[in-house]
C-alpha atoms as one frame of an Amber mdcrd trajectory, in Angstrom:
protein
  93.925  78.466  39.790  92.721  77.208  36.702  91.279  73.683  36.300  91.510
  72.283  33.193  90.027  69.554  30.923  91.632  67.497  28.325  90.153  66.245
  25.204  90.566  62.989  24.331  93.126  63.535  21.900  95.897  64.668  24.323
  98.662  62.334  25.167  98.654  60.940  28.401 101.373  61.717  29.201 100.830
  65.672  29.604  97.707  64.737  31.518 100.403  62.534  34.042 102.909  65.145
  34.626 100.280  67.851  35.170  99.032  65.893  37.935 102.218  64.878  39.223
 102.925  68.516  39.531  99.282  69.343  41.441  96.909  70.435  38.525  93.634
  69.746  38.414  93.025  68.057  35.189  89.630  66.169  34.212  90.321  64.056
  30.985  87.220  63.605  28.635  86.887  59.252  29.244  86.913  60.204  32.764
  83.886  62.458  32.521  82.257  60.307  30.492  82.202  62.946  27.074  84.676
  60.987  24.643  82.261  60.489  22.090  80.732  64.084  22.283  80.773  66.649
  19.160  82.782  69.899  19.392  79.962  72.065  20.628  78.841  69.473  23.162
  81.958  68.958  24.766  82.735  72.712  24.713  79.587  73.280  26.278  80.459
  70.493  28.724  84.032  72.148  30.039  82.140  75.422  30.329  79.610  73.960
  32.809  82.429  72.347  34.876  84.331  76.041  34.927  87.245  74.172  33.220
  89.527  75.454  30.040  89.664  73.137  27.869  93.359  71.992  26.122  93.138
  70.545  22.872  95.352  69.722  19.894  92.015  69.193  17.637  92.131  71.784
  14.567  87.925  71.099  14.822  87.124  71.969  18.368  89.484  75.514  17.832
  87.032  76.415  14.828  84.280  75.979  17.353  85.696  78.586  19.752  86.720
  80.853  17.539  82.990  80.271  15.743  81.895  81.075  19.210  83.775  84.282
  19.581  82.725  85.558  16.164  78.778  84.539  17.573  79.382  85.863  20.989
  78.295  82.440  22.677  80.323  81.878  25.674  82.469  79.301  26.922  84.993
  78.184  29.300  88.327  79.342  27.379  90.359  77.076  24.845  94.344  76.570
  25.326  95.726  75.462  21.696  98.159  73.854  20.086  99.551  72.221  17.463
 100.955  68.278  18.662 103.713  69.351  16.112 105.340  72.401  17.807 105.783
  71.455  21.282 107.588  68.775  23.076 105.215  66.967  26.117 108.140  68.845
  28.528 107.475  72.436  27.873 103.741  71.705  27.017 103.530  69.719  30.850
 105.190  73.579  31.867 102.949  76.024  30.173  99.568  74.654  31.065 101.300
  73.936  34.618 102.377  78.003  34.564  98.576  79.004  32.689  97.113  76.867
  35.673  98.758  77.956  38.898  99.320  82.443  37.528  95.726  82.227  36.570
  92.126  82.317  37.123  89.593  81.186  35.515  88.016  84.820  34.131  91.480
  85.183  32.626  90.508  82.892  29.198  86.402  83.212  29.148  85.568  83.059
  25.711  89.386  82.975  24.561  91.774  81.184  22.292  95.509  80.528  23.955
  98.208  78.971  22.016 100.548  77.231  22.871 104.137  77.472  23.058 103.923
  80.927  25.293
């Protein structure tokens, strides 16, 4: 199973029905790392063996800046807030959590919709 950790940006309401439906989910105010840069708080999620989900345009430029530098980190699911509806974004980070581990997106990008 993958655990995963939400930046701050992320509607609460994904965060709800993720948990409602039994995935572990840390949010970044609950961990304290709200007010953390990109690289800090990507560094943070890959300590905690999270994936971190994110809508911010900025903290995808630091992963892929990390692939092209061959630093690793905990994985990155993507998307724009634009192209998906909180349903079927609740249902692909519920299906990327429960068919996964957490190998499967070391030091990758996944967008979102599947």
């Amino acid at each position: 199973m993958i655990a995963l950790y939400m930046d701050h940006n992320v509607p609460r309401a994904i965060t709800v029905g993720l948990r409602l439906h039994g995935v572990d989910v840390i949010i970044a105010y609950e961990d304290g790392a709200d007010h953390m840069d990109d690289s800090a708080l990507l560094g943070r999620v890959t300590e905690l063996g999270r994936v971190l989900f994110t809508h911010d345009d900025d903290l995808l430029a630091e992963a892929i800046k990390r692939q092209q530098e061959d630093i690793p980190f905990g994985g990155v699911i993507y998307v724009h807030q634009m192209e998906i509806t909180i349903g079927v974004c609740i249902s692909n980070l519920e299906l990327i959590s429960n068919a996964g581990e957490p190998e499967d997106l070391l030091n990758r990008v996944q967008f979102l919709p599947l």
